[in-house]
N, C-alpha and C positions, 0 to 999 in steps of 0.2 A: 466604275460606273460610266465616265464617258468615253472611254474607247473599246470597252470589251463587246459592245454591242454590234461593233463590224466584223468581227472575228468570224463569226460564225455563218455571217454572209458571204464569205470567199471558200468559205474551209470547205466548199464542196470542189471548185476550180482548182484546189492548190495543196499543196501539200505541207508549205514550207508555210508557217503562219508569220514569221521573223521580216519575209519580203512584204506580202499581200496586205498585212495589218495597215501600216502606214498610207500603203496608196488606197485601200479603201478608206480608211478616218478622212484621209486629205479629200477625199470627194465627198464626201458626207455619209450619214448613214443615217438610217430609220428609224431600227428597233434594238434597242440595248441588250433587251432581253434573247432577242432569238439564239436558241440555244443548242442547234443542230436539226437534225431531220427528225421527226417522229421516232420513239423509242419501240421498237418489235420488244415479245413478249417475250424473245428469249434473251435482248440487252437486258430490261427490268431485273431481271433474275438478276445479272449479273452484277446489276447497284447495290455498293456499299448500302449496310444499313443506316449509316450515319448521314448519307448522303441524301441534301435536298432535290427536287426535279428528277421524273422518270424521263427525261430526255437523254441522249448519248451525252455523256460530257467530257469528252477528248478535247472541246476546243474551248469549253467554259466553265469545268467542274468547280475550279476554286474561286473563280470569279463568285459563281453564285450562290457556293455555300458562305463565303465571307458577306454578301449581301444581307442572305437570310440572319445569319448571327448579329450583323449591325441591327436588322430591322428587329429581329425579335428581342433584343435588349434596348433599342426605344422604345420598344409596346411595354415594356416592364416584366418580360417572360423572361426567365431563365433557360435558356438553352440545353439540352439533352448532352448529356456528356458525351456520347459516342458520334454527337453531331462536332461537337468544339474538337475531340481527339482527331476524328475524319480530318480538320483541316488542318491541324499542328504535326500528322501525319504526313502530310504533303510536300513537307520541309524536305531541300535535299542538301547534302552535307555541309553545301558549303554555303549554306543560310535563305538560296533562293526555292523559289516557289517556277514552278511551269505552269500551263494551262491546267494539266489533268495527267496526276501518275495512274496508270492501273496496275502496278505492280511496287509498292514502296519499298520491297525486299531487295529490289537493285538500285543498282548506284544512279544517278542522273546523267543522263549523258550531255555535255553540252555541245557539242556537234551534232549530234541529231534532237535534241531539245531547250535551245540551249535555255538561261534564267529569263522568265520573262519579269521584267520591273512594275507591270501590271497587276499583276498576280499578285508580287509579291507585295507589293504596299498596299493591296486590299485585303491581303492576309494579314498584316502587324494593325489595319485598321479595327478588323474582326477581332483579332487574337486581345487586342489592347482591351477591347470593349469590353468584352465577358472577363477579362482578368483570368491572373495563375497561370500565364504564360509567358512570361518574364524571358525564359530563355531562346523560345523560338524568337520569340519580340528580338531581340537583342542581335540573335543571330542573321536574321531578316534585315535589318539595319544597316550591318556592318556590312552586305554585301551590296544592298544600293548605295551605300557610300560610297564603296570600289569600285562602282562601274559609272558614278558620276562624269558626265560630260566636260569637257574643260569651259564650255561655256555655262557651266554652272547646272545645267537641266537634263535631261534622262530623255533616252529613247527606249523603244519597245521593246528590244533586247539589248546586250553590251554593246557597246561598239556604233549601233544605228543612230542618227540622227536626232536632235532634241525633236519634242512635239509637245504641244501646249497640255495635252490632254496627260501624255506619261508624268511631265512633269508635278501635272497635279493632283493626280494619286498618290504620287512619291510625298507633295507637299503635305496633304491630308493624312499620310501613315508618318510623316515627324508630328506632325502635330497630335495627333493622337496616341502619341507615345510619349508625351510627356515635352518634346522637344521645339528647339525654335526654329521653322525652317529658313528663316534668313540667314544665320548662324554654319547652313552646311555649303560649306563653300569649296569651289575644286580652280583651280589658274585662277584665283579671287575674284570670280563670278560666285552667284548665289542665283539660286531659282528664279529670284524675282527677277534677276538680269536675264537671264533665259528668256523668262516670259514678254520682258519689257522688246526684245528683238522681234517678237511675230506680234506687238501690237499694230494697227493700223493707224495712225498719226492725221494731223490736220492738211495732209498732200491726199489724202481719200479724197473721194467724195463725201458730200454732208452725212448723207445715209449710215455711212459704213463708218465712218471716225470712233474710232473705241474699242472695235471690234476688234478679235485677236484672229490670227488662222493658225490654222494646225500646223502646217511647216512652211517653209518659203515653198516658191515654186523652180522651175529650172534656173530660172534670169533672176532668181534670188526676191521674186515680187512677192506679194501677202494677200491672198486672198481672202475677203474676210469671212469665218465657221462660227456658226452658229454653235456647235456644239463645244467647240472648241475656246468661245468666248465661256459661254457656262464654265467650263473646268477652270478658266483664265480667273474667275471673276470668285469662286471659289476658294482656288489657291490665296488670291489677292487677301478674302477674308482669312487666313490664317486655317481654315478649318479642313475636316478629312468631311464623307459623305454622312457620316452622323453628326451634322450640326447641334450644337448647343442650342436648346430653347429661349426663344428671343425675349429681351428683357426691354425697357424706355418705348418711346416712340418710335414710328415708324421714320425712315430716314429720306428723303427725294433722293433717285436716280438723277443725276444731273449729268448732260451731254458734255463731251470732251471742250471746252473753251480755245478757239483759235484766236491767231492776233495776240499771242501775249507772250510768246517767245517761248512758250513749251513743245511741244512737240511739234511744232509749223519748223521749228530752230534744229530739228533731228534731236534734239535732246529728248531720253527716254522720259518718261513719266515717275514718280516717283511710286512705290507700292498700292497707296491710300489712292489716290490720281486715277492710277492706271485701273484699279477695281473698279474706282465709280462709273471711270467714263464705258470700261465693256457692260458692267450692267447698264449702263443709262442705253447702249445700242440695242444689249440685249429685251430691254424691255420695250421698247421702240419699236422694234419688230414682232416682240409677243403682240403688242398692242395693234401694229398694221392685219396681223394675220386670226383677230380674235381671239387672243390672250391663249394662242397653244403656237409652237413651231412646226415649220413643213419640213415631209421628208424630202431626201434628194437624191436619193440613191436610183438607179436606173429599175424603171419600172414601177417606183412608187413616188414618182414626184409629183410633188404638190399635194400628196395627202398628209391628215394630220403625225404627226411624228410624238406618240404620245409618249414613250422615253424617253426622249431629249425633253420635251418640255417638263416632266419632272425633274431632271437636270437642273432645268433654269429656275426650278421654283426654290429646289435648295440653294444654289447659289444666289440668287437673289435674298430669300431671306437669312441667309448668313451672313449675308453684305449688307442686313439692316433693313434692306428694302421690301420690307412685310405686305406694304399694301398691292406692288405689283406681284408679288409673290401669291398671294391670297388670290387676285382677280383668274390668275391661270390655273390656280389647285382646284377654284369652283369650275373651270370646265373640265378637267379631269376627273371629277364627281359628277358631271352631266354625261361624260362620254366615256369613262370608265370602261363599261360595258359594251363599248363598240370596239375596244382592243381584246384583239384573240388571245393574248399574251396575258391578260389580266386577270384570269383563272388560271392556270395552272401552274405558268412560271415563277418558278421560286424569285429570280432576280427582279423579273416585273415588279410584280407585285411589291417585294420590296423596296423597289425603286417610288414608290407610290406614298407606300408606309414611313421613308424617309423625307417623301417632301411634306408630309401631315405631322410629321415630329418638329422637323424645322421652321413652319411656321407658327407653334407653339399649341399643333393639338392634339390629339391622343392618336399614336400612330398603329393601334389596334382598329380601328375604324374612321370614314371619308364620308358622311354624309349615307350612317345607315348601313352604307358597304362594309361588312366584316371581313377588313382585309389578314391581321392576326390568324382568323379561321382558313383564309383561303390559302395563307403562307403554309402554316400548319397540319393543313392537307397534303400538300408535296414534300413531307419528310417526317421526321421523326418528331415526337409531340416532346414538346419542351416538359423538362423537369418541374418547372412550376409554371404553369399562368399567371399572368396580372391580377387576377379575381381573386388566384387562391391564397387563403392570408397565410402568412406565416407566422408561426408562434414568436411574441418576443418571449424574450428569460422570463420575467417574472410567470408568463403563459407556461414556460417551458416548466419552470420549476414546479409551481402546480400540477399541472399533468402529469410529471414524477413523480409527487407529493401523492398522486389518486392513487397512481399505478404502485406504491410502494406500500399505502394503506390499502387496497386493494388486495396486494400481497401477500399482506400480514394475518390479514382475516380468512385469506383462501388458506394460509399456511395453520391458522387456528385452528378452522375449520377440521383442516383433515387430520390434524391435533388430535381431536376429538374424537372423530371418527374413528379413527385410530387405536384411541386407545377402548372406546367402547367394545371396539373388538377383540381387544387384551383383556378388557374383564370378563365380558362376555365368556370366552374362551376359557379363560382361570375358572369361570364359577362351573362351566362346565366340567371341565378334569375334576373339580372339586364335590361336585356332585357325582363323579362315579365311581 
């Protein structure tokens, strides 16, 4: 969720997305969702049936069929099986996930594709959700655990540099697989240490203090990302892009505390610390900018960046912080409709559906907006809807019970018929 959305901002300039990915996230980026150029009538043809979005998807196919499956199992819809196989088909041998196979009958190649960690942690987040995939889960796992950084955290491919954002995919696919991501640990760093080195500390300015950046800069500095604190702040809660529905009260964002020998000292933050104090920046700045985030990408700066700000509204309320969480979900139900993205994009929208789950309310609809319907349109109609009941047993056994006396009486019936025709029959030979 928070880096796949620069992908496809570059993937027109570049070829290699392994280079481009990082230096775009590290300047920021706009739209999560954008998901290539416009699809010609003769790519459509060529989409998987299981696959969500008639866009090309070479640079974002699994990103945002793993979106659609998280969102449509918060709306309480059952996923289309040939949507869930689409993505467990995507697996390449050796447990990683790329952008987008169009060919799964060949091997993966990792010199010209190589595993991307994005993909693959929003794939074990999907695969987890909908369940019965045990083994791609498994396998997916065991290859981010391989390519684990020594400083604890995960870059965009093997080998590339930690970033706040890879790391927190990876954190939100341990955790939605049952697992503890403090516990995955590589030269005994663990994610949290990762993330604790791109926080910005009490040597910032007041403004920025909490905030995290996407990577260091050349001279090793920290620049502080908005989008990059959201995924920071995220991780920090324990949670993947499908947050748990919030339970107590709502909790204050409280700014980073200087003067007390914490982070003024270079000493990192502790997990709980370091969350509060990026959400407390994060929402400091939702709140200067009228409770949504600005883009910053060349060309669209200073406009609303309505994907990142659902970003912040799930990480905010899975860090507890429901009521600034709330304040920006109601302008994304006012403005909704001024993103181009918000019709037909499968990840959009999704991305929308998961901030209305997380702040604890039905993530099939935003204030009237049928978003469920609007997901649902761009792919394959799930197996069951939320509306549609499903039998329990005792339901079940009944409706056997009809269908079985039902049965019995059809099998009377032509019993009977039957045999009237045997007498019938008999009386007539008998009569000639």
């Amino acid at each position: 969720m928070f880096l796949r959305r620069s992908i496809t901002a570059v993937a027109a300039a570049t070829a290699l997305c392994a280079v481009t990915a990082p230096a775009a996230q590290a300047a920021g980026s706009s739209s999560r969702a954008i998901s290539g150029p416009p699809a010609s009538a003769a790519t459509e043809k060529k989409l998987p049936a299981g696959l969500y979005g008639k866009a090309d998807p070479k640079y974002d196919g699994v990103w945002r069929q793993s979106m659609a499956l998280l969102a449509l199992d918060a709306a309480g819809a059952v996923p289309a099986r040939k949507a869930v196989d689409w993505l467990a088909g995507q697996q390449c041998d050796d447990g990683s996930f790329t952008a987008y196979r169009a060919d799964t009958g060949t091997t993966c190649d990792e010199k010209k594709t190589p595993g991307d960690t994005n993909a693959t942690a929003a794939a074990v987040q999907a695969l987890s959700a909908v369940g019965g995939q045990d083994a791609p889960v498994r396998k997916a796992l065991a290859w981010l655990r391989s390519v684990q950084n020594k400083d604890g955290g995960w870059g965009y491919n093997p080998g590339s540099p930690s970033d706040a954002n890879s790391v927190s995919v990876v954190v939100g696919a341990l955790a939605a697989a049952g697992e503890q991501p403090e516990k995955a640990v590589k030269g005994g760093k663990s994610p949290y240490d990762a993330l604790a080195s791109l926080q910005l500390g009490c040597d910032a300015g007041k403004a920025k203090r909490g905030a995290f950046a996407y990577q260091p800069g050349k001279d090793g500095e920290l620049a502080a990302n908005d989008d990059a604190t959201a995924a920071a702040v995220l991780a920090g809660a324990g949670s993947g892009m499908q947050a748990e529905k919030p339970s107590g009260r709502s909790a204050e964002a409280k700014p980073l505390e200087c003067g007390k020998g914490d982070a003024g000292d270079g000493k990192p933050l502790g997990r709980d610390e370091a969350a509060g104090a990026g959400a407390a920046y994060l929402a400091s700045v939702l709140e200067k900018n009228g409770h949504h985030l600005l883009a910053v990408t060349p060309g669209a700066e200073g406009e609303p960046d309505y994907g990142n700000t659902a970003d912040a509204v799930i990480a905010l309320a899975a860090g507890g912080h429901r009521a600034e969480a709330r304040e920006s979900l109601n302008w994304l139900a006012a403005k909704l409709d001024s993103w181009d993205k918000s019709e037909g994009d499968p990840a959009a929208v999704a991305g929308v559906m998961l901030a209305v789950h997380a702040t604890g309310g039905d993530a099939a609809t935003l204030k009237g907006t049928k978003l469920l319907d609007r997901l649902v349109a761009t792919g394959p109609e799930p197996a069951r809807m939320p509306d549609e009941k499903q039998a329990t047993g005792a339901e079940k056994d009944e409706d056997d019970g009809a269908v079985l006396r039902w049965s019995l009486l059809g099998a009377g019936l032509a019993a009977g018929v039957g045999a009237g025709f045997l007498i019938s029959a008999r009386r007539k030979r008998q009569g000639q």
